[in-house]
MDAnalysis code that builds the backbone (N, CA, C; Angstrom):
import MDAnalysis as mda
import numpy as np

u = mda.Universe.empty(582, n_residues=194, atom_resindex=np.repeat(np.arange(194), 3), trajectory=True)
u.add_TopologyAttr("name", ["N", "CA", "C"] * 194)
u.add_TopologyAttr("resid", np.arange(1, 195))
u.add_TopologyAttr("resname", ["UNK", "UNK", "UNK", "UNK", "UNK", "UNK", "UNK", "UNK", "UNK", "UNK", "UNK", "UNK", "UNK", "UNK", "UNK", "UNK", "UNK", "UNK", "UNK", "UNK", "UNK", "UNK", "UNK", "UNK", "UNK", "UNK", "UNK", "UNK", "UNK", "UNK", "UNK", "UNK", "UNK", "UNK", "UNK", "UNK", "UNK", "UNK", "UNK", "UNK", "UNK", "UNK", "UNK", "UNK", "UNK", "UNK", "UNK", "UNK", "UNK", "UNK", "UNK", "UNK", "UNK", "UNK", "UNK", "UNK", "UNK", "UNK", "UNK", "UNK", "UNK", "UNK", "UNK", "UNK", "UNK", "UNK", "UNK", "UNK", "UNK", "UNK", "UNK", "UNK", "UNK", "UNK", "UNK", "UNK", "UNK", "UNK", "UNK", "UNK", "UNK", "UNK", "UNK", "UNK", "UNK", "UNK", "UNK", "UNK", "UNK", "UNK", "UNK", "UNK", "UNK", "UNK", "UNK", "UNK", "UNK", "UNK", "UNK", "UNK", "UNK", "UNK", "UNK", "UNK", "UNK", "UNK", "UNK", "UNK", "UNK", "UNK", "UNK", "UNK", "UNK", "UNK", "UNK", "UNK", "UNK", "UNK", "UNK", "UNK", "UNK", "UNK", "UNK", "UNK", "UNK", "UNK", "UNK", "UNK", "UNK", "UNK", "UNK", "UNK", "UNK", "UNK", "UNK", "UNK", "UNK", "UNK", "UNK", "UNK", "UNK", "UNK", "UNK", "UNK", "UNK", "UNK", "UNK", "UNK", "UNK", "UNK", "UNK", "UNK", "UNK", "UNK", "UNK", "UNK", "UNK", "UNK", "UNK", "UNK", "UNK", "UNK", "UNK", "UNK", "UNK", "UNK", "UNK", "UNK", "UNK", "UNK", "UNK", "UNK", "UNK", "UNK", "UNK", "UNK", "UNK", "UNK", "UNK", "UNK", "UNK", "UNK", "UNK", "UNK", "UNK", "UNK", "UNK", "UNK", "UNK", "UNK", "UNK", "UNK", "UNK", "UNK"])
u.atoms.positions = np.array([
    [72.409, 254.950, 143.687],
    [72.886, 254.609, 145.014],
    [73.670, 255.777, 145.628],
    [74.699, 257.051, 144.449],
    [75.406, 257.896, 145.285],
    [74.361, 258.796, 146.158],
    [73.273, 259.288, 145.221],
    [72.750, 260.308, 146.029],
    [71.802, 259.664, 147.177],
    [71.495, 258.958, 147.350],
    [70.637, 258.287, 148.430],
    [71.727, 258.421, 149.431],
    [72.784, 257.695, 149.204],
    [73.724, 257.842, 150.117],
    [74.176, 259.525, 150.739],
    [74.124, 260.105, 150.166],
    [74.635, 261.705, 150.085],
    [73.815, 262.244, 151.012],
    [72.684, 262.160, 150.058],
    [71.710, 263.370, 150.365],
    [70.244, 262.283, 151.331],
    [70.479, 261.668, 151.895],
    [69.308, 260.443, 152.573],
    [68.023, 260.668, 152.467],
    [67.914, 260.473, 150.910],
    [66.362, 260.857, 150.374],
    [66.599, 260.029, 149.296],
    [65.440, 259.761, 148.647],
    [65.353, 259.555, 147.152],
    [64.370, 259.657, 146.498],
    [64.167, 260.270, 145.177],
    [63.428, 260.983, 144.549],
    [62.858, 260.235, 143.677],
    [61.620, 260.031, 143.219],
    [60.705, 259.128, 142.361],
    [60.048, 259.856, 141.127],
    [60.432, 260.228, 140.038],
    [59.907, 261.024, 138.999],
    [59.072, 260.381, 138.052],
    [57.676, 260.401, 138.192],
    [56.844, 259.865, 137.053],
    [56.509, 261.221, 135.930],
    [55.344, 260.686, 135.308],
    [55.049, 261.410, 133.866],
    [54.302, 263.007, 134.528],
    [53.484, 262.715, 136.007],
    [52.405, 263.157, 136.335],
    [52.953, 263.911, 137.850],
    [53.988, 263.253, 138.050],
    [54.423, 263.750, 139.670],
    [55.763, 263.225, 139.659],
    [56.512, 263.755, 140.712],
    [57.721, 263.806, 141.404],
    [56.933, 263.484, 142.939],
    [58.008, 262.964, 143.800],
    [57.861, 262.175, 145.052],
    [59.062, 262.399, 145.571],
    [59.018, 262.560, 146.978],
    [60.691, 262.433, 147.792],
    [60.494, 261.613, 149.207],
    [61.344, 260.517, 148.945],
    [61.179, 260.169, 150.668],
    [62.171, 259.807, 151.209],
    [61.657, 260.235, 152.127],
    [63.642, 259.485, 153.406],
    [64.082, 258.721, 153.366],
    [65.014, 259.015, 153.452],
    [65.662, 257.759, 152.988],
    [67.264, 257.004, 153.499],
    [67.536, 257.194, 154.856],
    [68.428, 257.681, 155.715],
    [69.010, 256.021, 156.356],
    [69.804, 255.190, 155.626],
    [70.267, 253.786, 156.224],
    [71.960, 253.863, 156.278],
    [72.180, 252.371, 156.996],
    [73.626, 252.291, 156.823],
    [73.691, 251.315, 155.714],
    [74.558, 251.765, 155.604],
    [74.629, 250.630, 154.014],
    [76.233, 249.862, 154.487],
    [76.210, 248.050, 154.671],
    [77.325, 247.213, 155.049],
    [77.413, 246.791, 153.662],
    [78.945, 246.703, 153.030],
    [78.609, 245.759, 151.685],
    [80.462, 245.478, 152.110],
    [80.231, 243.936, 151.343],
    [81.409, 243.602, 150.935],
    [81.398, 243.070, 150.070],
    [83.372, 242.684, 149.721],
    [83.480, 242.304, 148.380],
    [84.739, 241.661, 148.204],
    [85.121, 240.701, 147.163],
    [86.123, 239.827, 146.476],
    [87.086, 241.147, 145.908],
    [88.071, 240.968, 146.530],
    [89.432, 242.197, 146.049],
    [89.818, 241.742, 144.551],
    [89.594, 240.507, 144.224],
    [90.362, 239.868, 143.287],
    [88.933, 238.928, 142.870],
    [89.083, 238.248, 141.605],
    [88.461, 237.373, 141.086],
    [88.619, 235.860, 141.578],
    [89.791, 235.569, 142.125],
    [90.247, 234.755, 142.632],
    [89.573, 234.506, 144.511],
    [89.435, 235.864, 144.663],
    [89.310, 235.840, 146.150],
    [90.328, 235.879, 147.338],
    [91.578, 235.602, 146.695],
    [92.907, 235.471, 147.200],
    [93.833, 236.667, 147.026],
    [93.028, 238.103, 147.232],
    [94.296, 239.005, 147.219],
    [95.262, 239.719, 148.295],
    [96.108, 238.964, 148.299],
    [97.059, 239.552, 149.368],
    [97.125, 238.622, 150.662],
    [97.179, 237.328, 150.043],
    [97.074, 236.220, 151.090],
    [98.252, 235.678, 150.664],
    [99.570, 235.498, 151.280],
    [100.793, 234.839, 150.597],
    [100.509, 233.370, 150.338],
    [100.056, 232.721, 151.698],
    [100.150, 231.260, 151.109],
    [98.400, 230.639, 150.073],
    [97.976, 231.816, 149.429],
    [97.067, 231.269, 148.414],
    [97.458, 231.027, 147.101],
    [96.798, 230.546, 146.316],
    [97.487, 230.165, 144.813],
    [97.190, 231.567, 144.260],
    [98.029, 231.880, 143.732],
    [98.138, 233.398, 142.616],
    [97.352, 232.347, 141.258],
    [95.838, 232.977, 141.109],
    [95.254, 232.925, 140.532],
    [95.056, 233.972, 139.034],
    [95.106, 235.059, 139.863],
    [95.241, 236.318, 138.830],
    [96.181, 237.074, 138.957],
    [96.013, 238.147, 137.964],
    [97.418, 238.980, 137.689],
    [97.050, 240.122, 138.047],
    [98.161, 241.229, 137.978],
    [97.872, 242.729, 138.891],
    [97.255, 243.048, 138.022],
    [96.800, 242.706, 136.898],
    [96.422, 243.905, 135.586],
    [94.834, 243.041, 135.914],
    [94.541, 241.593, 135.796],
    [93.215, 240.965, 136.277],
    [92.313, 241.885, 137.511],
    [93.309, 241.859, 138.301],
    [93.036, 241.968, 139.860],
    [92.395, 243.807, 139.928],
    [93.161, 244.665, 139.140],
    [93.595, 245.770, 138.864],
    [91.647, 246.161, 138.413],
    [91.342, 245.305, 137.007],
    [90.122, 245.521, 136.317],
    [89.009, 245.069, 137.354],
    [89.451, 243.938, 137.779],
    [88.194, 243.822, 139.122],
    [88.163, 244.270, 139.881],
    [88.658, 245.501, 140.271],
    [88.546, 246.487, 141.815],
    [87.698, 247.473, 140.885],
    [88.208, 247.746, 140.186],
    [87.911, 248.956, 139.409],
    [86.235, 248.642, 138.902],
    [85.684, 247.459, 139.098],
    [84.026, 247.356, 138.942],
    [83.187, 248.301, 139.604],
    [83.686, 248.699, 141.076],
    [83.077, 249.168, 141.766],
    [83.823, 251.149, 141.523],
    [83.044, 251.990, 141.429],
    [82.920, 253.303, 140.937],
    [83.586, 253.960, 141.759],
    [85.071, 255.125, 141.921],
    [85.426, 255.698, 142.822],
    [84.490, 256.885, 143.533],
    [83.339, 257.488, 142.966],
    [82.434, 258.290, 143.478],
    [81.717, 257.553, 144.829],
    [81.426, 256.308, 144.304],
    [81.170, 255.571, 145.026],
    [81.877, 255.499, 146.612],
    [83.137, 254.597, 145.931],
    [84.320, 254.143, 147.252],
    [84.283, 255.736, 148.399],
    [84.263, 256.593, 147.590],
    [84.560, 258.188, 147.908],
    [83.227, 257.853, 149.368],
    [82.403, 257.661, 148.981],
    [81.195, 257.947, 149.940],
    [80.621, 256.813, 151.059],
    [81.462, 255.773, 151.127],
    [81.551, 254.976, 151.968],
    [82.449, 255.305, 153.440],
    [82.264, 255.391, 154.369],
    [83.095, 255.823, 155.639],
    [84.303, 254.947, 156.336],
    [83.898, 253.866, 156.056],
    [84.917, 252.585, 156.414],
    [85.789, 251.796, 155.309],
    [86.397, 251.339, 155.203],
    [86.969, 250.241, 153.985],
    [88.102, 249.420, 155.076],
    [87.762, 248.317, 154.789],
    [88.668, 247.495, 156.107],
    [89.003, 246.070, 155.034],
    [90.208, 245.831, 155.107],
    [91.005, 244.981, 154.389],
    [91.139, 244.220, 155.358],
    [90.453, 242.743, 155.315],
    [90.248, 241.641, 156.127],
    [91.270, 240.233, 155.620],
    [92.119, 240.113, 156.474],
    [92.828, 238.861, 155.852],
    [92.776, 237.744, 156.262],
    [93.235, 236.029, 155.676],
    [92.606, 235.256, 156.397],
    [93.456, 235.174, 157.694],
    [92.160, 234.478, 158.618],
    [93.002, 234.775, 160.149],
    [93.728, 232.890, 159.828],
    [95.103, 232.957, 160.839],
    [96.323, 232.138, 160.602],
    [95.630, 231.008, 161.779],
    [95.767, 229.858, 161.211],
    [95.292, 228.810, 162.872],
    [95.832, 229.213, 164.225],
    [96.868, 229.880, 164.215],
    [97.175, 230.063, 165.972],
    [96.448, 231.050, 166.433],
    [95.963, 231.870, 165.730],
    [94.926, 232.997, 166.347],
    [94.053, 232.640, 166.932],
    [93.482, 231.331, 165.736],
    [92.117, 230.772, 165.886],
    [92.040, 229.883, 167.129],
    [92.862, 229.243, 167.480],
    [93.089, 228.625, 168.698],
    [93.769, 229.288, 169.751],
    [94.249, 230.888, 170.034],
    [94.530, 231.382, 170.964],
    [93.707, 231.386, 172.261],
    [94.097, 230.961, 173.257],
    [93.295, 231.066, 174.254],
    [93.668, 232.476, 175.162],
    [94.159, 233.470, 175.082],
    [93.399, 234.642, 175.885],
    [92.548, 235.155, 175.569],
    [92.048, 236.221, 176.636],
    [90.888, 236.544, 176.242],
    [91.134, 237.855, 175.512],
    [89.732, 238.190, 174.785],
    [89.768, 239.578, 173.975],
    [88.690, 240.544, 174.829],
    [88.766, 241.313, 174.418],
    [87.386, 242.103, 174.733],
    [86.193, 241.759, 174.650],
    [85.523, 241.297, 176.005],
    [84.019, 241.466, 175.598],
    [83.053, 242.235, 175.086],
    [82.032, 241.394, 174.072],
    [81.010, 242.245, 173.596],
    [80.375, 243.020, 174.925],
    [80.403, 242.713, 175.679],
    [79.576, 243.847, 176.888],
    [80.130, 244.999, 176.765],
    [81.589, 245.137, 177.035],
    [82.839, 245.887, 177.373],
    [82.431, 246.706, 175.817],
    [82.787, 245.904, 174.920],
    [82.362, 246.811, 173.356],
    [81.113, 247.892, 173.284],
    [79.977, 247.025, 173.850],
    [79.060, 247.453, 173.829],
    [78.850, 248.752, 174.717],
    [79.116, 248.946, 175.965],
    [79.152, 249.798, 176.686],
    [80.172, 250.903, 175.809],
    [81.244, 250.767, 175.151],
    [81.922, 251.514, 174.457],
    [80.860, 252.293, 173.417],
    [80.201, 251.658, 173.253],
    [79.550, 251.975, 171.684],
    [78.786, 252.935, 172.460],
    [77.633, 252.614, 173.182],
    [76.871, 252.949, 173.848],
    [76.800, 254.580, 174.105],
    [78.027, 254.831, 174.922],
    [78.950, 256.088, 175.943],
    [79.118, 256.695, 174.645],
    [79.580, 256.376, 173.488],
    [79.900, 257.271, 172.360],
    [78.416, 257.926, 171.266],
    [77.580, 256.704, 171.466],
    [76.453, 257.472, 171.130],
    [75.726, 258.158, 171.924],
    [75.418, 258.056, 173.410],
    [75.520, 258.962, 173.918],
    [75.875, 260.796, 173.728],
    [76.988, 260.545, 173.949],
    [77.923, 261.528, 173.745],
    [78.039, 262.158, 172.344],
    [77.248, 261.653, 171.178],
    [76.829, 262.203, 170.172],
    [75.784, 263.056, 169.828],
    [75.005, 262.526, 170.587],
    [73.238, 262.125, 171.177],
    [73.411, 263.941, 171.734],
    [73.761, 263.952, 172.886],
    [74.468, 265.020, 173.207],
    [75.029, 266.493, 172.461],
    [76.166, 266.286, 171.831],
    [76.182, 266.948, 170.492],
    [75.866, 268.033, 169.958],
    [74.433, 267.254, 169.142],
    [73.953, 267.207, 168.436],
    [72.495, 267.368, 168.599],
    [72.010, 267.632, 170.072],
    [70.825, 267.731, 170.583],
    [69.883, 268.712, 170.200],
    [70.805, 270.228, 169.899],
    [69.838, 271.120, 169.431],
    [69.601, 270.935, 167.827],
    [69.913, 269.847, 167.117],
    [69.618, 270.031, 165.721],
    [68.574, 268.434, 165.005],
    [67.561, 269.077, 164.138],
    [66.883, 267.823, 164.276],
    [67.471, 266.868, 163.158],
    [67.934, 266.875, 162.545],
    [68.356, 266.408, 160.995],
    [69.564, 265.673, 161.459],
    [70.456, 265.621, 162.652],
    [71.505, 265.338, 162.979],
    [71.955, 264.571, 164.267],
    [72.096, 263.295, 164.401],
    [71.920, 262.383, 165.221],
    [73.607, 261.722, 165.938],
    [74.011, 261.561, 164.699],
    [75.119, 261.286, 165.210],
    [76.283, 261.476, 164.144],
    [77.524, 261.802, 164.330],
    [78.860, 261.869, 163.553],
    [78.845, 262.074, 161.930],
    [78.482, 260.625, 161.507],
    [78.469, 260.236, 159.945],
    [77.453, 261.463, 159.120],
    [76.448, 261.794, 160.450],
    [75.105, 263.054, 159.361],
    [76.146, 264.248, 159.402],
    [76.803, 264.673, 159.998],
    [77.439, 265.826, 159.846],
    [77.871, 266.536, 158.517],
    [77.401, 267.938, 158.714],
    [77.599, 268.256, 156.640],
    [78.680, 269.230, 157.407],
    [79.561, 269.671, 156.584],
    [80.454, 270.859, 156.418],
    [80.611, 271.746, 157.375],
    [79.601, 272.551, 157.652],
    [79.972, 273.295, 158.660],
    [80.017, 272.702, 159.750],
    [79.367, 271.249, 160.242],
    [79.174, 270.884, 161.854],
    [80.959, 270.317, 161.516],
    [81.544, 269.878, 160.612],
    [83.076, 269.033, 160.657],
    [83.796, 270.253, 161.371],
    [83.644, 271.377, 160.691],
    [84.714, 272.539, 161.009],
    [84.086, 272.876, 162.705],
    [83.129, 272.794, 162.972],
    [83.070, 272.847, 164.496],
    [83.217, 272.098, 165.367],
    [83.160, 270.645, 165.139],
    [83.054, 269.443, 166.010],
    [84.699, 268.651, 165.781],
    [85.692, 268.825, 164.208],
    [86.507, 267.936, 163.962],
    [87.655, 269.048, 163.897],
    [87.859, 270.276, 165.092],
    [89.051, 270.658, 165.349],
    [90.161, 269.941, 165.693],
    [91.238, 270.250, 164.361],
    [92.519, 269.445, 164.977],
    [93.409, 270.342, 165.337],
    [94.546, 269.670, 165.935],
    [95.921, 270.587, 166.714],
    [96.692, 270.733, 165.354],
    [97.921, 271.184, 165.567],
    [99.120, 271.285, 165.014],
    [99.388, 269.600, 164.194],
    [99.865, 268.845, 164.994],
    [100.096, 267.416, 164.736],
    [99.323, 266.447, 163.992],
    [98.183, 266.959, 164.622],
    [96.930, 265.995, 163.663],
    [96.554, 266.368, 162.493],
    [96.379, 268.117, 162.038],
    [96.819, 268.701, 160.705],
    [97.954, 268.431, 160.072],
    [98.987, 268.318, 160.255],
    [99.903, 267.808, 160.026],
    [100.182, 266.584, 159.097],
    [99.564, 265.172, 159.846],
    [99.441, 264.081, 160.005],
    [98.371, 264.015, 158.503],
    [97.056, 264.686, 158.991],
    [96.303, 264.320, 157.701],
    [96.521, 265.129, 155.925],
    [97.367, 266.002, 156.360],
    [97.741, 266.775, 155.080],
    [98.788, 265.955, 154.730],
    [99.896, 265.307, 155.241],
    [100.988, 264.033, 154.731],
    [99.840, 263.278, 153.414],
    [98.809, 262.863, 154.908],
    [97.971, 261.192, 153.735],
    [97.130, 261.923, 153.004],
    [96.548, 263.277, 152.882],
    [96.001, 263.786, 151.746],
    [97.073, 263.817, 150.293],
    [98.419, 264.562, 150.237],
    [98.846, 264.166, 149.461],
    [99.739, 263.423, 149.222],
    [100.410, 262.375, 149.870],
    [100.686, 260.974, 149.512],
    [99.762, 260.113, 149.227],
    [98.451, 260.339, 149.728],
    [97.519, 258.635, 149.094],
    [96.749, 259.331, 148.012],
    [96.833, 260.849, 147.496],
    [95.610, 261.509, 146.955],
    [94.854, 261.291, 146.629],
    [94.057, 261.617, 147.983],
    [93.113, 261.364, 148.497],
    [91.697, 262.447, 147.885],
    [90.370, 262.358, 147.873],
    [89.581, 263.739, 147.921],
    [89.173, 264.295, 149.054],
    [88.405, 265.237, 148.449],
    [88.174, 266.343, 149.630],
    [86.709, 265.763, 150.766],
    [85.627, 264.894, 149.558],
    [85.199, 264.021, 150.648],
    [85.685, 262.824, 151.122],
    [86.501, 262.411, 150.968],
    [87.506, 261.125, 151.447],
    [88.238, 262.045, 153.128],
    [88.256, 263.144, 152.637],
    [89.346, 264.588, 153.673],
    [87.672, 264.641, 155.154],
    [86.154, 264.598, 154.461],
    [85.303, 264.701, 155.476],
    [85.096, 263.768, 155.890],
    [85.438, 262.272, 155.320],
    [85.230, 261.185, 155.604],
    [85.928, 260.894, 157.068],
    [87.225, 261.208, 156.734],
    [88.556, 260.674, 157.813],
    [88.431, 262.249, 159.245],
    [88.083, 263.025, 158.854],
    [87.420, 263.906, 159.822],
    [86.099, 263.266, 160.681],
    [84.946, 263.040, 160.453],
    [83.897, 262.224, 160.837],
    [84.248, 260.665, 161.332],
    [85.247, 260.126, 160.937],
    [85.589, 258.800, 161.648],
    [86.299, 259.301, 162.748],
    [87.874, 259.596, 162.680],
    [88.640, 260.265, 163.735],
    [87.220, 260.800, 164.530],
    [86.219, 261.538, 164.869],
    [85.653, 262.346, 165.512],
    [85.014, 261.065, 166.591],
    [84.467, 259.624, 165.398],
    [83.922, 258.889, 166.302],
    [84.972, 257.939, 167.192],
    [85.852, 258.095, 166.391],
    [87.164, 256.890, 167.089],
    [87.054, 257.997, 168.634],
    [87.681, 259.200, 168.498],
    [87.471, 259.516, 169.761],
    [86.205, 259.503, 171.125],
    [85.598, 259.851, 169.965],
    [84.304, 259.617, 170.949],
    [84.450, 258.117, 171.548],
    [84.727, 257.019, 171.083],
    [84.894, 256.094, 171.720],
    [85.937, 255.472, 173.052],
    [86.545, 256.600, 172.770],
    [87.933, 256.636, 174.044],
    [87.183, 257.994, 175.103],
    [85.802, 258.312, 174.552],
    [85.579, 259.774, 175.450],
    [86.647, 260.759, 175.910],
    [86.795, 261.249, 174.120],
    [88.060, 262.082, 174.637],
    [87.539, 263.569, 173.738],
    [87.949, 264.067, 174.432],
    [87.427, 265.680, 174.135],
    [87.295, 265.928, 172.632],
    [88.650, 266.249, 172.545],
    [89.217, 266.477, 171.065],
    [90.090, 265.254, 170.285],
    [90.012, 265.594, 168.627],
    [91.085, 264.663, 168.169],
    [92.409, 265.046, 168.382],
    [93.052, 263.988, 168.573],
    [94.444, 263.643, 168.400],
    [95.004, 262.815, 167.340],
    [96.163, 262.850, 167.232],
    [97.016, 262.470, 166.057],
    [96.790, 260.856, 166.203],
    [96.821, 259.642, 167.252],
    [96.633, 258.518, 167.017],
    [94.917, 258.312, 166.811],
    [93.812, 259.447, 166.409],
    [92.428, 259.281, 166.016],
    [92.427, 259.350, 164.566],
    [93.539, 259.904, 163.960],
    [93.373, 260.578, 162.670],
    [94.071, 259.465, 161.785],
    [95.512, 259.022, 162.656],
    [95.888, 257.973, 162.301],
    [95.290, 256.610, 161.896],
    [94.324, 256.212, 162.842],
    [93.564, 255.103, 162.776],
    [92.218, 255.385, 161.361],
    [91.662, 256.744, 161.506],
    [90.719, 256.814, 160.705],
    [91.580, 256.898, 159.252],
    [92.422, 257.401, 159.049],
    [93.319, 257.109, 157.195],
    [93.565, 255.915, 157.202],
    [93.894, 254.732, 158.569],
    [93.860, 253.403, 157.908],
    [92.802, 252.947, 157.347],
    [91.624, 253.114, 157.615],
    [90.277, 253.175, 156.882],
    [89.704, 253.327, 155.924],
    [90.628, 253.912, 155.024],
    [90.555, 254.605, 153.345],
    [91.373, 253.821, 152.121],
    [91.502, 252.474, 153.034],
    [92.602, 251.584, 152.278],
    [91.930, 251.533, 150.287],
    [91.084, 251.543, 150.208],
    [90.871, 251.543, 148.769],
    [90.864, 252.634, 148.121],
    [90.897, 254.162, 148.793],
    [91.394, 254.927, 148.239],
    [92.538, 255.532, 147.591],
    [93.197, 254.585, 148.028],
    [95.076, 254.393, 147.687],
    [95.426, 254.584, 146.460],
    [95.736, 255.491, 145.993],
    [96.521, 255.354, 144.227],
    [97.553, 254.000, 144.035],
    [97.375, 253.313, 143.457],
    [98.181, 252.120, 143.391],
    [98.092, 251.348, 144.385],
    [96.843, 250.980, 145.022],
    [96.906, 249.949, 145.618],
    [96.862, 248.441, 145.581],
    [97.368, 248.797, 144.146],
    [97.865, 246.982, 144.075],
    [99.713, 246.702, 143.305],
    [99.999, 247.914, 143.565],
    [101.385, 247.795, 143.803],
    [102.130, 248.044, 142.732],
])
């Protein structure tokens, strides 16, 4: 699963031949933090223990976690939310957001064929496309070594920040793009279960 993910191919080796084909998807997965299902919900029953909870995160491979772009810690939503009556953002309103940013990727990325939008970006397009200021270097060298973090976890949060902005259609990153994209790396956390 890493190199498919990596490299968006995958390779088929028989006795008689080798094979390569494209292999280029998004991959959505989720998952139970805990065995219980209840981690980090105060009013659930403490089912398991940090050392339980600890061995069941750890199923899933950090090479792995490393090569995923998002990680979003979902909690249960509280009944008054659920019955709030203002309004939120419409999916139109979203959608047109999404839209303008692929666009604007689309754009980009026009003279290169292998490269469509943000997430394909290898190495050299980060250092041309994910210039930061003073502040936003700053900002991500703190959560590199306080959460120690890796160096693709470091292209990961470069390539998100790049799309968070793109979604505000804003030139360059800034320090609240970089911010939002390290909240994103929540399972990369050394001790994230306390």
């Amino acid at each position: 699963m890493r190199q498919p993910l990596e490299d968006r191919e995958v390779t088929i080796s028989r006795a008689k031949f080798t094979i390569t084909y494209p292999s280029s998807f998004m991959l959505v997965a989720s998952m139970n933090p805990s065995p219980g299902g209840y981690f980090n919900d105060p009013n659930a029953p403490i089912s398991s223990s940090p050392a339980e909870m600890q061995r069941y995160l750890s199923k899933i491979s950090g090479p792995l976690l490393d090569r995923i772009d998002i990680h979003i810690e979902v909690n249960p939503v509280p009944f008054e939310k659920l019955t709030e009556t203002r309004k939120a953002e419409s999916s139109v309103e979203i959608r047109k957001r999404v839209t303008s940013a692929r666009e604007i990727q689309s754009h980009r990325f026009e003279n290169f064929d292998s490269i469509h939008y943000n997430a394909q970006m290898g190495s050299k397009h980060i250092r041309e496309y994910c210039v930061l200021d003073e502040a936003s270097l700053s900002l991500l060298k703190t959560a590199m070594e306080r959460l120690n973090l890796s160096a693709r976890a470091y292209d990961r949060i470069l390539k998100v920040a790049r799309t968070i902005a793109d979604l505000e259609a804003a030139e360059n990153i800034k320090p609240n793009h970089i911010a939002e994209a390290i909240q994103y790396r929540s399972l990369d956390r050394e001790g994230w279960l306390g």
